[in-house]
PyMOL Python script that loads the backbone (N, CA, C, O; Angstrom):
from pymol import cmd

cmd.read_pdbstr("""\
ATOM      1  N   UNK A   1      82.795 120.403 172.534  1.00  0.00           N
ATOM      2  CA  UNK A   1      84.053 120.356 171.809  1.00  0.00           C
ATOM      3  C   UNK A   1      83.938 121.306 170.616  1.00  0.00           C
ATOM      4  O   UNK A   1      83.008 121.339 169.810  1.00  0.00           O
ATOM      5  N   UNK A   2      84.987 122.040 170.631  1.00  0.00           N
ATOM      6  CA  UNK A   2      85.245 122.984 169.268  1.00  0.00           C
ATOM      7  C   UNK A   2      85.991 122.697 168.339  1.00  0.00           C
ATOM      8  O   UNK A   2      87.140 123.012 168.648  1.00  0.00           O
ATOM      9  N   UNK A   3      85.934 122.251 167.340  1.00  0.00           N
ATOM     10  CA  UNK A   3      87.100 122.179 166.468  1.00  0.00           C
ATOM     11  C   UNK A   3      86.972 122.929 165.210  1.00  0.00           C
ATOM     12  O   UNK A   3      85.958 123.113 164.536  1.00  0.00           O
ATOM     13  N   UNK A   4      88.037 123.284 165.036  1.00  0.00           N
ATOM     14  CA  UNK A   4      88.638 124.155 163.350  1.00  0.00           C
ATOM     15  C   UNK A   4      89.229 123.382 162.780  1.00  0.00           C
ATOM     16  O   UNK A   4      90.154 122.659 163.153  1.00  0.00           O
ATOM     17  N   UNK A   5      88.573 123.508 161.516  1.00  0.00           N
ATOM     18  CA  UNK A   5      89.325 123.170 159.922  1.00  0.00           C
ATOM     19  C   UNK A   5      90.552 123.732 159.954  1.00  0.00           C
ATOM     20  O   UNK A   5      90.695 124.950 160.061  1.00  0.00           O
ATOM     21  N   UNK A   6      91.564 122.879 159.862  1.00  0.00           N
ATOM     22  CA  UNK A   6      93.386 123.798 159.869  1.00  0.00           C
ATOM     23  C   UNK A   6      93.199 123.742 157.998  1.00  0.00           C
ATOM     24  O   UNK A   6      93.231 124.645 157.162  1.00  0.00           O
ATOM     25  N   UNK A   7      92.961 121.948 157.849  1.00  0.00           N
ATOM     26  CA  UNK A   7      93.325 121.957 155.748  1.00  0.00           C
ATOM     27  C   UNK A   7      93.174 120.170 155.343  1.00  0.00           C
ATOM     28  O   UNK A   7      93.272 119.260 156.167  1.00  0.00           O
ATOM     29  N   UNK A   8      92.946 120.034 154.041  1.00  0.00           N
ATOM     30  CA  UNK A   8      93.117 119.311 153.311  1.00  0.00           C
ATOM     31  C   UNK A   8      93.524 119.074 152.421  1.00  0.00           C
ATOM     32  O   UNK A   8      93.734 119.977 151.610  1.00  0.00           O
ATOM     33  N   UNK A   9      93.802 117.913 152.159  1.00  0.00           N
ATOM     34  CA  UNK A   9      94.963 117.336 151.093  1.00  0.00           C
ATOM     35  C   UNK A   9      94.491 118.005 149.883  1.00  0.00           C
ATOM     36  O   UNK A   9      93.394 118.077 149.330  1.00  0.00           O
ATOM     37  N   UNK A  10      96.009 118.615 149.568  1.00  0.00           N
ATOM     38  CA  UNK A  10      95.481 119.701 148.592  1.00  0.00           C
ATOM     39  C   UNK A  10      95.127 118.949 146.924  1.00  0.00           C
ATOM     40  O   UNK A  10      95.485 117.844 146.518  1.00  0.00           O
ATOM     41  N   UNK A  11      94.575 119.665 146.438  1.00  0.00           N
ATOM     42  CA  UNK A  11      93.478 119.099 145.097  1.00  0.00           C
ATOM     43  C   UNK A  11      92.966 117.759 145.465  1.00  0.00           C
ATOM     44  O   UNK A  11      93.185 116.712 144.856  1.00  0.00           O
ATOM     45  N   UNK A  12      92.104 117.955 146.767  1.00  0.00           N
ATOM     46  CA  UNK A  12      91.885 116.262 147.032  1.00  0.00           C
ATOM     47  C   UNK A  12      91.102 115.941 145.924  1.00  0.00           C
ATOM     48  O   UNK A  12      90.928 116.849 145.112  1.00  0.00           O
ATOM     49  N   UNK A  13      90.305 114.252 145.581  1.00  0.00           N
ATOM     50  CA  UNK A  13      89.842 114.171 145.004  1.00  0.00           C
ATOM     51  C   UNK A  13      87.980 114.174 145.998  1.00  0.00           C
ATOM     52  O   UNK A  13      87.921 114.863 147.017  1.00  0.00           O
ATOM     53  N   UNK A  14      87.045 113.600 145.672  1.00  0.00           N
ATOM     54  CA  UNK A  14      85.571 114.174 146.843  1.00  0.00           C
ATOM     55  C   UNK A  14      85.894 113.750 147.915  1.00  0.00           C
ATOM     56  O   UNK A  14      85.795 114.555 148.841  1.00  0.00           O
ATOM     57  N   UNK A  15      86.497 112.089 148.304  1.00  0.00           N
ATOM     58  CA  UNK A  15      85.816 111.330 149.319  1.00  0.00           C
ATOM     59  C   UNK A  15      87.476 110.931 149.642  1.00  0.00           C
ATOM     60  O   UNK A  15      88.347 110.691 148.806  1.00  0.00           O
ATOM     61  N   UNK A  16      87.600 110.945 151.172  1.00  0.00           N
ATOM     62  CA  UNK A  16      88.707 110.089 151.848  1.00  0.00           C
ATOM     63  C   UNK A  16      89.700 110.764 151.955  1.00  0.00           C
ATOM     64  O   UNK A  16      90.596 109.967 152.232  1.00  0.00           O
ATOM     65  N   UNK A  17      90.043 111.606 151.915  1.00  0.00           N
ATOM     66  CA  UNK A  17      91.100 112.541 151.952  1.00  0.00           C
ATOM     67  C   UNK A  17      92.258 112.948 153.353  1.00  0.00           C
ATOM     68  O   UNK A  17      91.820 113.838 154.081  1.00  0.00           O
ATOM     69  N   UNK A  18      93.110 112.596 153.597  1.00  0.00           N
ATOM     70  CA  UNK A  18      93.588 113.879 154.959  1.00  0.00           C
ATOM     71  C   UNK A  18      93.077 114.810 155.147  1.00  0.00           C
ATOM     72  O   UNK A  18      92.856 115.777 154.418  1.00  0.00           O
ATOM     73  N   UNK A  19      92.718 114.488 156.685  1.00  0.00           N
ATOM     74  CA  UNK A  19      92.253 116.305 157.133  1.00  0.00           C
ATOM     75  C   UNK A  19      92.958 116.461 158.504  1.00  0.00           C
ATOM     76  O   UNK A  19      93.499 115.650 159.256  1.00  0.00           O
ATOM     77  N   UNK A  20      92.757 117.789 158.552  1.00  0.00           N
ATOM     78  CA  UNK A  20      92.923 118.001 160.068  1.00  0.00           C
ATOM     79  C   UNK A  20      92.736 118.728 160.682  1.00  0.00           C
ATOM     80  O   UNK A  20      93.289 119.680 160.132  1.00  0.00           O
ATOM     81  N   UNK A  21      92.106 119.239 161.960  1.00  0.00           N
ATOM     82  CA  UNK A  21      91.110 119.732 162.929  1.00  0.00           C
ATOM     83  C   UNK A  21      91.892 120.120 163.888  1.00  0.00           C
ATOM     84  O   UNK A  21      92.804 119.329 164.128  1.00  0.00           O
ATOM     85  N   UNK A  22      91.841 121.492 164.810  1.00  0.00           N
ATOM     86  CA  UNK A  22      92.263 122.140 166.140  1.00  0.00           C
ATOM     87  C   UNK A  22      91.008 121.976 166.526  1.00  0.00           C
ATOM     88  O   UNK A  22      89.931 122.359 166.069  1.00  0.00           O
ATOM     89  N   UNK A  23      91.555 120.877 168.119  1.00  0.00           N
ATOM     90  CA  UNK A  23      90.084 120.855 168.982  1.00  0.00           C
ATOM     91  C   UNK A  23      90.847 122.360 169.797  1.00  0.00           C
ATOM     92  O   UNK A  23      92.044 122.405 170.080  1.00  0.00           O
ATOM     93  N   UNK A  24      89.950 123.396 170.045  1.00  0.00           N
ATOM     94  CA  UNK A  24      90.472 124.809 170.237  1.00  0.00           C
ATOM     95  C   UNK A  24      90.098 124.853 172.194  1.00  0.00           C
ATOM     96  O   UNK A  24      89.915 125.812 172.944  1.00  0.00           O
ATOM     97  N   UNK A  25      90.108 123.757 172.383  1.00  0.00           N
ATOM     98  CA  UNK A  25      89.875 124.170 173.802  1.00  0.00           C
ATOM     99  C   UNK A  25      91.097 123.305 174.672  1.00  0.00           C
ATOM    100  O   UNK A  25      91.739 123.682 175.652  1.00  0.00           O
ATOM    101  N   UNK A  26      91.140 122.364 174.131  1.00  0.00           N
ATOM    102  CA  UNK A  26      93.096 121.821 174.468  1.00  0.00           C
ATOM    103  C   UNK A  26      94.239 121.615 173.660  1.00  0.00           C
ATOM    104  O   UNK A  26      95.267 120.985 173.908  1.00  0.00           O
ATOM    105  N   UNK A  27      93.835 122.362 172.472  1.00  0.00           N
ATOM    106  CA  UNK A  27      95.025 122.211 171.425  1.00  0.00           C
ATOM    107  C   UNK A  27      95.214 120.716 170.670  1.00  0.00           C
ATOM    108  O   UNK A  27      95.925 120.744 169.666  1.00  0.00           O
ATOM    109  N   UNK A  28      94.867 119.920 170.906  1.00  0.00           N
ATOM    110  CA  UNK A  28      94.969 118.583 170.252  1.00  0.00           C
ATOM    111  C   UNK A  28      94.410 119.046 168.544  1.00  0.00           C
ATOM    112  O   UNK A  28      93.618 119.847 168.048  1.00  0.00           O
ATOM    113  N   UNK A  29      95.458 117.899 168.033  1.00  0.00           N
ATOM    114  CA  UNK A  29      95.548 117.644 166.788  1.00  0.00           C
ATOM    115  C   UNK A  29      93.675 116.474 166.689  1.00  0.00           C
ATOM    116  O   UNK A  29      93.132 115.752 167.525  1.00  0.00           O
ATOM    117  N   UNK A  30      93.480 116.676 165.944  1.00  0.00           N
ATOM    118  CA  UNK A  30      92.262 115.662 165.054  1.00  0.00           C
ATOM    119  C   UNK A  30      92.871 115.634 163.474  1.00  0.00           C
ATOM    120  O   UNK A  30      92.983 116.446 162.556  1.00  0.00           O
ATOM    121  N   UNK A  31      93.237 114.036 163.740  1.00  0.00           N
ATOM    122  CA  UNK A  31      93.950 113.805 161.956  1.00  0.00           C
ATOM    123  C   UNK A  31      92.757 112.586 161.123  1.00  0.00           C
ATOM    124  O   UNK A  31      91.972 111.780 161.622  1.00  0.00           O
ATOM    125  N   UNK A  32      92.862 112.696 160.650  1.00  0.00           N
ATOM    126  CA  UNK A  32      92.079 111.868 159.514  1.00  0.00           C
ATOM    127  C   UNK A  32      92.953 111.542 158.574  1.00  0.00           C
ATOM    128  O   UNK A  32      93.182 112.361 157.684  1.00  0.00           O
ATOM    129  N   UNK A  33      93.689 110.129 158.590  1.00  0.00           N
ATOM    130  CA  UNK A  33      94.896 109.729 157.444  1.00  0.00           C
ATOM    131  C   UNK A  33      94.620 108.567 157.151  1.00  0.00           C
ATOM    132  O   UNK A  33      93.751 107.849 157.647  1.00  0.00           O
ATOM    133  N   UNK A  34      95.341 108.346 156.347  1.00  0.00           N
ATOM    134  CA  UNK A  34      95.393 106.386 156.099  1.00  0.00           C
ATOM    135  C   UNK A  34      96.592 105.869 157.270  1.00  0.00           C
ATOM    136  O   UNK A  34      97.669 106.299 157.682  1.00  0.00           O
ATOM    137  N   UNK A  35      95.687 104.660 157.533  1.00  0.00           N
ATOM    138  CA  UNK A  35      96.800 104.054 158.512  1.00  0.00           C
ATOM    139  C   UNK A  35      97.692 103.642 158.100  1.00  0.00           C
ATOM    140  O   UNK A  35      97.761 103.169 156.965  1.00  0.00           O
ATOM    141  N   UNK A  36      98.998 103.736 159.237  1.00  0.00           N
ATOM    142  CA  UNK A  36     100.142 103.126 158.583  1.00  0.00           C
ATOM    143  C   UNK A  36     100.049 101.431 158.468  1.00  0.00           C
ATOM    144  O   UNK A  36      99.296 100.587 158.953  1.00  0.00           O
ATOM    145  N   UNK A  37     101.000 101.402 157.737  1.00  0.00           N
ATOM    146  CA  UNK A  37     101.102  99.762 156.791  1.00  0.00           C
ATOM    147  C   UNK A  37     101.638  98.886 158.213  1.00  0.00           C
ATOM    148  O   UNK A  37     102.016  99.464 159.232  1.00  0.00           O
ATOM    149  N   UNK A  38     101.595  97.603 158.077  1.00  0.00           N
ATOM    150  CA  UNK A  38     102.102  96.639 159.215  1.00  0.00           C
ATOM    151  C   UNK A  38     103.593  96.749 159.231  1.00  0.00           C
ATOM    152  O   UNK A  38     104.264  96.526 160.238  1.00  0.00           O
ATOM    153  N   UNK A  39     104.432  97.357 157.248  1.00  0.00           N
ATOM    154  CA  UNK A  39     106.001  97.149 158.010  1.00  0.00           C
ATOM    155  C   UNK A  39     106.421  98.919 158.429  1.00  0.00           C
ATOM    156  O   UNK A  39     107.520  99.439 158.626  1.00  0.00           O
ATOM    157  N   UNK A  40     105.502  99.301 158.444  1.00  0.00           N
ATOM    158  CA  UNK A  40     105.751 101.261 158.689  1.00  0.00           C
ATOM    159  C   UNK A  40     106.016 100.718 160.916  1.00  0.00           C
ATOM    160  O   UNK A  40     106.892 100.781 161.779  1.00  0.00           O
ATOM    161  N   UNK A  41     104.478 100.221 160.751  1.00  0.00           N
ATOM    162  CA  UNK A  41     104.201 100.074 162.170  1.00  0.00           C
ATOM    163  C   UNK A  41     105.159  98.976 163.392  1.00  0.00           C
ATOM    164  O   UNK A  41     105.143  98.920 164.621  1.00  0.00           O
ATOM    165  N   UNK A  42     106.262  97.890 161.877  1.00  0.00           N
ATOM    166  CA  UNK A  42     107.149  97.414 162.644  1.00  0.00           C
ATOM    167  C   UNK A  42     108.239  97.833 163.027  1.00  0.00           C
ATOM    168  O   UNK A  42     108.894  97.608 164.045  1.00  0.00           O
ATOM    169  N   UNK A  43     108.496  98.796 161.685  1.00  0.00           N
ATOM    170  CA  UNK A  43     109.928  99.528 161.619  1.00  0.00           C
ATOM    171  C   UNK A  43     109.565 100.396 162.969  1.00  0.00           C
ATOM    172  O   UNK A  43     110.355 100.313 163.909  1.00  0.00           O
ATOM    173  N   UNK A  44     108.615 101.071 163.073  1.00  0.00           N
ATOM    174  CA  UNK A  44     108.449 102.343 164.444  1.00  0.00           C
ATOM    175  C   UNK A  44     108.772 101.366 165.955  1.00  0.00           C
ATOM    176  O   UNK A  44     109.160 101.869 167.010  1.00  0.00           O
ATOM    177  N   UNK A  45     108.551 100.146 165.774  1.00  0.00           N
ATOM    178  CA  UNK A  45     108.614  99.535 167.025  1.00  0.00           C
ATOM    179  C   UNK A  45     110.075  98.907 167.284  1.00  0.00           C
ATOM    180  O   UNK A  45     110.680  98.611 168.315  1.00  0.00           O
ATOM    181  N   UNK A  46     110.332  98.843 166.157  1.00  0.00           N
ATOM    182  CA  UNK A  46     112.207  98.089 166.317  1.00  0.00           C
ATOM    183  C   UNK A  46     113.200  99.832 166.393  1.00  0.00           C
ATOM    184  O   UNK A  46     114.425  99.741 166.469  1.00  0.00           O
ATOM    185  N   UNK A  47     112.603 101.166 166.367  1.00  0.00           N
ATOM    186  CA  UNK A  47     112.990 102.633 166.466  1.00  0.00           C
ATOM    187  C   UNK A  47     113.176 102.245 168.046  1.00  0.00           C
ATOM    188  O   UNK A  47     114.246 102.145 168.647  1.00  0.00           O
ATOM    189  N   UNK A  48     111.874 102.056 168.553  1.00  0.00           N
ATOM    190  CA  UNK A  48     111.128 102.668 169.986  1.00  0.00           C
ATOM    191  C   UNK A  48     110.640 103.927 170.209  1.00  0.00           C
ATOM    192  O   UNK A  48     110.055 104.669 169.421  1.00  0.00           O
ATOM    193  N   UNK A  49     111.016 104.147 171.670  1.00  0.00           N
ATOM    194  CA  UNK A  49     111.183 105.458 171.683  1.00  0.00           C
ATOM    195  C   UNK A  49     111.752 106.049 172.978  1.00  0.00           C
ATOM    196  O   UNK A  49     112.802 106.692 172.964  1.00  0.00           O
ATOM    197  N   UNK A  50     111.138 105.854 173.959  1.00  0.00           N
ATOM    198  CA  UNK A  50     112.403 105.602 175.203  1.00  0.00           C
ATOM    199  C   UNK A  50     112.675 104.462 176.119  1.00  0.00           C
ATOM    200  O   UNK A  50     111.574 104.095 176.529  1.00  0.00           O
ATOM    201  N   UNK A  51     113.479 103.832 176.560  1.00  0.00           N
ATOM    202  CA  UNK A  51     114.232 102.826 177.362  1.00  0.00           C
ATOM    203  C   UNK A  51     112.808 102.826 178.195  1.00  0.00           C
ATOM    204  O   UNK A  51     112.222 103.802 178.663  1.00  0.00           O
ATOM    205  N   UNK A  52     112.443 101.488 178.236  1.00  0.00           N
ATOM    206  CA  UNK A  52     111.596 100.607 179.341  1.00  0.00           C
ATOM    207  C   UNK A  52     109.741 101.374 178.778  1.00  0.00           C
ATOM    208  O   UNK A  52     108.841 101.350 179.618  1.00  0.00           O
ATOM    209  N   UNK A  53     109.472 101.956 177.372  1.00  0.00           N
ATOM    210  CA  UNK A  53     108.826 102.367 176.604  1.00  0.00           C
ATOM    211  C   UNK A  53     107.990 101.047 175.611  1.00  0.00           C
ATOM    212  O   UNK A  53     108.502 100.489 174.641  1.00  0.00           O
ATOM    213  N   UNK A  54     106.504 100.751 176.211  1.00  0.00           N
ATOM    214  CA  UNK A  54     106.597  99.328 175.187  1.00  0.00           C
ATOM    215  C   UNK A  54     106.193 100.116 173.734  1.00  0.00           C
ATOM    216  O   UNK A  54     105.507 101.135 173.822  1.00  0.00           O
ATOM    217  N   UNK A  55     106.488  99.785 172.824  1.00  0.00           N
ATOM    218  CA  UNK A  55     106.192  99.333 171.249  1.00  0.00           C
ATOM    219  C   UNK A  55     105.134  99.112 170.806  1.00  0.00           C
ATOM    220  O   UNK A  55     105.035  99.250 169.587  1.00  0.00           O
ATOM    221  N   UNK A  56     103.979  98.706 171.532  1.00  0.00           N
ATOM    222  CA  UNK A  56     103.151  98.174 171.555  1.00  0.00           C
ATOM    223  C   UNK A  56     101.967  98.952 171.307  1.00  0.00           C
ATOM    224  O   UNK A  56     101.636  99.853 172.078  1.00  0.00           O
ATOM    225  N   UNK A  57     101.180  98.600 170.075  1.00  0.00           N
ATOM    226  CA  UNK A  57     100.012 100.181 170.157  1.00  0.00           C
ATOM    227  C   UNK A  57      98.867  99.465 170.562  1.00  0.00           C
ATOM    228  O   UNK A  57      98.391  98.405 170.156  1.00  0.00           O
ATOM    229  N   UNK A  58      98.370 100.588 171.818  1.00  0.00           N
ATOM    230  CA  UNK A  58      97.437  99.654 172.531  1.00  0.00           C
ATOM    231  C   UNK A  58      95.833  99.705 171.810  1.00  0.00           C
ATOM    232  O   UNK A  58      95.597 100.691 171.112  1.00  0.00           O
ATOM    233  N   UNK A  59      95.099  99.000 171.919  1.00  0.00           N
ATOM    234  CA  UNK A  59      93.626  98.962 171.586  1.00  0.00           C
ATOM    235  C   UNK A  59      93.119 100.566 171.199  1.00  0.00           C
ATOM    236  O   UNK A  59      92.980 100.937 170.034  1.00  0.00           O
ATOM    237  N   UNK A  60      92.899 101.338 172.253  1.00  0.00           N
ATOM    238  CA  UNK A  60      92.513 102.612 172.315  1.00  0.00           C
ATOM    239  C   UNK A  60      93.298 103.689 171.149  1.00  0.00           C
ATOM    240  O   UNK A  60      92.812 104.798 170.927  1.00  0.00           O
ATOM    241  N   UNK A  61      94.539 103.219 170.463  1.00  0.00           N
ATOM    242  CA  UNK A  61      95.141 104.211 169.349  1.00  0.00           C
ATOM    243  C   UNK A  61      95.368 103.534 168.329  1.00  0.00           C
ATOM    244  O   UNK A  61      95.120 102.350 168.099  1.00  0.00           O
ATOM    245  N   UNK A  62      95.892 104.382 167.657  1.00  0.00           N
ATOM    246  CA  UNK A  62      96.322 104.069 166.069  1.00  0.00           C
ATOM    247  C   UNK A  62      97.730 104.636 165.494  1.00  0.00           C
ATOM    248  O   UNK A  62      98.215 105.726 165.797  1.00  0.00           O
ATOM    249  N   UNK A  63      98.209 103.823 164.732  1.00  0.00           N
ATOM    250  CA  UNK A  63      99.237 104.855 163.910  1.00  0.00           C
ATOM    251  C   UNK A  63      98.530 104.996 162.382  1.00  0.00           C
ATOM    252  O   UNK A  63      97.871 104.205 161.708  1.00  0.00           O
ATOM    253  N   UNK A  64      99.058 106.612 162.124  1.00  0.00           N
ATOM    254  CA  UNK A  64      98.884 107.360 161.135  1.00  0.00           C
ATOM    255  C   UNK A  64      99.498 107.494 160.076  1.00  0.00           C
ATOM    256  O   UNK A  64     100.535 107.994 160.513  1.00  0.00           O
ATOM    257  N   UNK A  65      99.659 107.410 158.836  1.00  0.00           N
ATOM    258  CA  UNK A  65     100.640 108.258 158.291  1.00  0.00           C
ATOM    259  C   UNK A  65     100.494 109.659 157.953  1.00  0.00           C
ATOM    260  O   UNK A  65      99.379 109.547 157.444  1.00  0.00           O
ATOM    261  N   UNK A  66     100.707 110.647 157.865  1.00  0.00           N
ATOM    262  CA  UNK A  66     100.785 112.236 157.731  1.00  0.00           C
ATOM    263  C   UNK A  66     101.241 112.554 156.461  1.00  0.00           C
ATOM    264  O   UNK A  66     102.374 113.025 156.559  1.00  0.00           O
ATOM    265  N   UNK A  67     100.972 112.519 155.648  1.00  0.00           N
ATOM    266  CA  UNK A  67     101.569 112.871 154.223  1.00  0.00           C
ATOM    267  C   UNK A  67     102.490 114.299 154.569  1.00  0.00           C
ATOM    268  O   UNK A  67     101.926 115.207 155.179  1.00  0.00           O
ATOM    269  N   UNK A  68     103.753 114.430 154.200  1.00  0.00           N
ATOM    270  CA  UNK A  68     104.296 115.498 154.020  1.00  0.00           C
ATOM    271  C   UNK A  68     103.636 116.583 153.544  1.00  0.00           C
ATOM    272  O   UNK A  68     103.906 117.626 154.139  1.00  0.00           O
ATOM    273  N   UNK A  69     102.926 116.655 152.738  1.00  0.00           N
ATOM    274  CA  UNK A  69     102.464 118.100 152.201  1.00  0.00           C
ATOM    275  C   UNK A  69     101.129 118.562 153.480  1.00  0.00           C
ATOM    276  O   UNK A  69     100.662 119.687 153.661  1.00  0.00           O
ATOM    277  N   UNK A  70     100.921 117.808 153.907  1.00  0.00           N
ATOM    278  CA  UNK A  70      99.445 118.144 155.299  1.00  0.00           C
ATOM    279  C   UNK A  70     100.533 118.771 156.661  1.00  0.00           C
ATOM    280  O   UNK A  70      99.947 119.217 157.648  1.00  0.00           O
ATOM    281  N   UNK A  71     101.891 118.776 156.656  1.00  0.00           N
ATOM    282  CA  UNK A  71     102.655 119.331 157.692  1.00  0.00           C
ATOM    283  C   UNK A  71     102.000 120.730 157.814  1.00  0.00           C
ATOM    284  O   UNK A  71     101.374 120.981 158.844  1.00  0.00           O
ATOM    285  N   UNK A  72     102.108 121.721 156.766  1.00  0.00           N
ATOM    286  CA  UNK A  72     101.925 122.819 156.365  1.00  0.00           C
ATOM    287  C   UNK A  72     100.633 122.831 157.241  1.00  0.00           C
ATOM    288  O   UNK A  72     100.565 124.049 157.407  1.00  0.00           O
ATOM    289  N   UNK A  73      99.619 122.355 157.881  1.00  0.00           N
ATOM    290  CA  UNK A  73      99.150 122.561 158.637  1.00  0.00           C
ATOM    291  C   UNK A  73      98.300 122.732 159.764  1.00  0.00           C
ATOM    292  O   UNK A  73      97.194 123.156 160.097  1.00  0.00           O
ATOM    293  N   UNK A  74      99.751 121.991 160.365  1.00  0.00           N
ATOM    294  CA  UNK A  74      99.764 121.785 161.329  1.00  0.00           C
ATOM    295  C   UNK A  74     100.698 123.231 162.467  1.00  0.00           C
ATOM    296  O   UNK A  74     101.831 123.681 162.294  1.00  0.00           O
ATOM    297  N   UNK A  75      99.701 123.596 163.525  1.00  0.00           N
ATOM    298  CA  UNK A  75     100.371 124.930 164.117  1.00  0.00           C
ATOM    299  C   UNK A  75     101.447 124.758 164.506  1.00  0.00           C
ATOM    300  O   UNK A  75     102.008 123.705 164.809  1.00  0.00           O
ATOM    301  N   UNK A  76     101.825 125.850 164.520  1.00  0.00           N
ATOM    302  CA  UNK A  76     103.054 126.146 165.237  1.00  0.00           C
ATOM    303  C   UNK A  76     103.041 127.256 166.576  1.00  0.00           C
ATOM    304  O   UNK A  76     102.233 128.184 166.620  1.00  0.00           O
ATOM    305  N   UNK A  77     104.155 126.980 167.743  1.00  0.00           N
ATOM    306  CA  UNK A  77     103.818 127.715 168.833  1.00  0.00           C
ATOM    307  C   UNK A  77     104.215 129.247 168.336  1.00  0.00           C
ATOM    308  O   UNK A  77     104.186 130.151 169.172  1.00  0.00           O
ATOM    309  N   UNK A  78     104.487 129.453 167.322  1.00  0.00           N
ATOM    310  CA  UNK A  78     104.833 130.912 167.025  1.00  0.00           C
ATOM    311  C   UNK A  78     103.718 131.446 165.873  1.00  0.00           C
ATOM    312  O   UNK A  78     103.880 132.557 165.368  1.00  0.00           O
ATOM    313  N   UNK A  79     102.572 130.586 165.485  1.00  0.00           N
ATOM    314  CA  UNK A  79     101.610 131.312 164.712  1.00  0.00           C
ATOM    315  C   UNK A  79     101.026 132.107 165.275  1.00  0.00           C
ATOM    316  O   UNK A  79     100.588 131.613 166.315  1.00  0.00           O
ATOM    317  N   UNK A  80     100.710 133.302 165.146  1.00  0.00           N
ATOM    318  CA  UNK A  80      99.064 134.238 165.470  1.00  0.00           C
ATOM    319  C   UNK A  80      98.043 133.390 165.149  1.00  0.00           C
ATOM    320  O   UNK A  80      97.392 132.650 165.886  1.00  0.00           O
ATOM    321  N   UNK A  81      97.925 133.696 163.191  1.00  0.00           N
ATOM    322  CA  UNK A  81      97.076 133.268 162.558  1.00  0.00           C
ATOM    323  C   UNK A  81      97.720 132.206 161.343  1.00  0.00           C
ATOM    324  O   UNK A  81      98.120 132.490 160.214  1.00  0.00           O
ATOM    325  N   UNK A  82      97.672 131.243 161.848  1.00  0.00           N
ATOM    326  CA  UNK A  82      97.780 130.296 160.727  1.00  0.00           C
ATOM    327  C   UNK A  82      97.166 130.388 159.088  1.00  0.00           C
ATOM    328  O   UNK A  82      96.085 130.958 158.945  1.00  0.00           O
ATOM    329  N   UNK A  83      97.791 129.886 157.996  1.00  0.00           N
ATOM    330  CA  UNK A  83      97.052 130.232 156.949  1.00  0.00           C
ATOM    331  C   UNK A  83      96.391 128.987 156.661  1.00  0.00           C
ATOM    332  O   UNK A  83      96.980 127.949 156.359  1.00  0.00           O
ATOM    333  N   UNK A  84      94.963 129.149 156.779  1.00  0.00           N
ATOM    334  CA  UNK A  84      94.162 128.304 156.622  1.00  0.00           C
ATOM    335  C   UNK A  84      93.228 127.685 155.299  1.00  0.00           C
ATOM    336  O   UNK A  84      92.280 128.246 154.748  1.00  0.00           O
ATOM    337  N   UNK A  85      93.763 126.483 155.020  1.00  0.00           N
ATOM    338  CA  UNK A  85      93.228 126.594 153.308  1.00  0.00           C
ATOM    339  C   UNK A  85      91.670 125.461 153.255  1.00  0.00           C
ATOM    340  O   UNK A  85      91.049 125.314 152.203  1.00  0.00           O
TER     341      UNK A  85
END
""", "prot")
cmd.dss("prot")
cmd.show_as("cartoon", "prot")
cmd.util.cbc("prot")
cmd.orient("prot")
């Protein structure tokens, strides 16, 4: 497995921070966040997401939260070279 540093939470402080990683051989995201809260994770389940879709987050995942300012980077299908901080 390969992965690249995309960035971190900017002026983090040492320890615990958002990050996030291009595994470069299938494109997957690698996030490192704080998990979302129990009413983040109820509100997403009373959303859904498509008809006959359970709600339900199974054993094997997690929900995340993504801080807005860590969008920045995350790729896009129109980067070359991403700016990498």
């Amino acid at each position: 497995m390969a992965l690249r540093f995309l960035g971190i939470w900017p002026n983090t402080p040492d320890n615990g921070s958002p990050t996030i990683w291009l595994e470069e051989e299938t494109g997957d995201l690698i996030i490192q966040s704080w998990f979302a809260d129990e009413a983040t994770i109820k509100k997403a389940q009373e959303v859904g997401s498509i008809p006959g879709h359970t709600t339900d987050v199974p054993p094997h995942e997690g929900v995340f939260r993504l801080p807005q300012n860590m969008i920045q980077f995350i790729p896009r299908p129109d980067d070359e070279d991403p700016d990498v901080s």
